[in-house]
N, C-alpha and C positions, 0 to 999 in steps of 0.2 A: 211785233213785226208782222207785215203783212205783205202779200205779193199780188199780181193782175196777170194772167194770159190777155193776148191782146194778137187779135186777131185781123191784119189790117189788108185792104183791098183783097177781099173773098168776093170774087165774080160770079154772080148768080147769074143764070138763064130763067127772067122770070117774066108771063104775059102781064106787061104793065101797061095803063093806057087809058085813056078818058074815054076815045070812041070802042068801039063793039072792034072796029077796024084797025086800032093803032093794036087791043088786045090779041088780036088774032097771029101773030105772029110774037115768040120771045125778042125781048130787048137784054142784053147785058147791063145789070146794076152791080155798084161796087159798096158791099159791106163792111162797116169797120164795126170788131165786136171788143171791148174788155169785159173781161169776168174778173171781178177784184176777190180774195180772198179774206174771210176774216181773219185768217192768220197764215200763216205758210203753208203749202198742202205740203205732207208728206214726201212727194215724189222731187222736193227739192234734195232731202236728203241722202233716201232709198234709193233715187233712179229706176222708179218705178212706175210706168206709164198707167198699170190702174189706180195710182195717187191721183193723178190728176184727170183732165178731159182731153181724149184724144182730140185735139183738130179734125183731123182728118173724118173721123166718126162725126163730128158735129156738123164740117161741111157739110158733107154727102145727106146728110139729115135737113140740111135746111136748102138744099137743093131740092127734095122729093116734097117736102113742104111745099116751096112755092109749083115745081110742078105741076103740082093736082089743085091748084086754084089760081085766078087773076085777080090783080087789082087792080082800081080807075086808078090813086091816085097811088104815093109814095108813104103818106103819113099814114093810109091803111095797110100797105105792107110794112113798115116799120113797125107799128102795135104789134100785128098778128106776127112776125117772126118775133117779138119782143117776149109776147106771150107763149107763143112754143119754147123759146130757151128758156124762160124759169120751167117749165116743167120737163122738158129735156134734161137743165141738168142736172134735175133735182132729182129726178129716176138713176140720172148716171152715179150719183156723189153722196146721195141722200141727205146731201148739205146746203144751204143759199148761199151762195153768193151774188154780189151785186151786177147787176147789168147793163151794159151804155152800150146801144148800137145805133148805129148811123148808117141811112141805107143815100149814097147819090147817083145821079142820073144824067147821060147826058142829051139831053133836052134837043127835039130839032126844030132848035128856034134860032133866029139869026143873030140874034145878041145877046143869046144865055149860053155861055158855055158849060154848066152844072149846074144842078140843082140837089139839095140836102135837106133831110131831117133828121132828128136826132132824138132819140128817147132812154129813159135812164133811170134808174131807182133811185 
């Protein structure tokens, strides 16, 4: 038996943007994250919130993330918070588990209402 946190429309405030000029101001992106489990964490059964990964601690973390950098595009923010949560929550858990995060965006263009990427173990 296995389980997934899933973590879905987490609004980031991040400088995203191709020009020097779209980066200079944050844009709101919308992150979908699951962390699969290799097997049940603990905190199914205990009700124990350090079983598992606080949300909330993980937001707050991938907010200070993109804070203190920008990105041109969406697919280099997606790697780089890709790459911060395996090692976030491998510090939090001392355990792997699996990660799919999807960052979208919406675009101001006149006939893209969204745009997505998606990256995954």
């Amino acid at each position: 038996m296995n389980g997934q946190l899933i973590l879905e429309k987490l609004n980031l405030a991040v400088k995203l943007g191709y020009s020097a000029e779209e980066r200079s101001l944050p844009q709101w992106v919308s992150v979908k994250i699951k962390l699969s489990f290799p097997h049940l964490p603990a905190a199914c059964i205990d009700d124990n919130l350090d079983n598992t990964f606080c949300y909330a601690t993980l937001s707050e973390a991938l907010q200070k993330f993109c804070d203190e950098r920008s990105f041109k595009l969406i697919e280099a923010l997606a790697y780089q918070l890709y790459q911060f949560l395996k090692k976030k929550t491998l510090e939090m858990r001392q355990e792997r588990v699996a990660i799919f995060l999807s960052i979208s965006k919406n675009p101001q263009l006149p006939k893209l209402e969204q745009a997505s990427f998606s990256i995954c173990d």
